[in-house]
N, C-alpha and C positions, 0 to 999 in steps of 0.2 A: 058796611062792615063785612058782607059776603063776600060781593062780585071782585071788589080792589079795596080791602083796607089798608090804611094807611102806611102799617107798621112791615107790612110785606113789601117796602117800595123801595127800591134806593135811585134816585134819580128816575130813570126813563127805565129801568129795568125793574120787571116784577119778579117776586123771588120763585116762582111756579117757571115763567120761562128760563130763569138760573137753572134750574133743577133738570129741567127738561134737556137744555143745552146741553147737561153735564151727562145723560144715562143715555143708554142704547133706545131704541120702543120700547123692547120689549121690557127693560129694566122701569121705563117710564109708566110702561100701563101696570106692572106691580106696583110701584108705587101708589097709584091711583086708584088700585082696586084695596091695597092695605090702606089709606086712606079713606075711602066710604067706608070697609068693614071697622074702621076707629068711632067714626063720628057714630055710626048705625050703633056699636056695641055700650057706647056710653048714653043716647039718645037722649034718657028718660032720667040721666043722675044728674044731668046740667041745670043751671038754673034758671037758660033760656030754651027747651026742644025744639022749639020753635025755630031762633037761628040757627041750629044746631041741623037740622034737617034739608033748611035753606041751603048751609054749605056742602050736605051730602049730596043736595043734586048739583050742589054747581061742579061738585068734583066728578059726578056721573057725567054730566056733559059733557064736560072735559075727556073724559075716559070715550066716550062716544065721538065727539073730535078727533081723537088720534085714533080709534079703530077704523073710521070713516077715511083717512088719508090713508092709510096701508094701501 
């Protein structure tokens, strides 16, 4: 339910490389940085942190992915 859940899929496209296709970098790493500071800000109101924390690094790594291509 982190790395590829199911609900983000349409076929052979995941909805993150949609996203990605559609914004400049730099538009894409806001994204990605407003995205950790979401999951980071709600952490502890969810009623798993646990996933919730899971998805903040995999957005982190992601975020480190595209800085690392620049």
């Amino acid at each position: 339910m982190v790395n590829s859940p199911p609900h983000y899929n349409q076929g052979a496209v995941e909805c993150i490389d949609a996203i990605q296709a559609q914004l400049t970098t730099e538009e894409f790493v806001g994204y990605l940085r407003g995205t950790i500071a979401k999951y980071n800000w709600r952490l502890m109101l969810k009623s798993d942190p646990h996933e919730d924390a899971q998805k903040m690094a995999w957005y982190q790594a992601k975020l480190i992915e595209v800085l690392s291509a620049e």
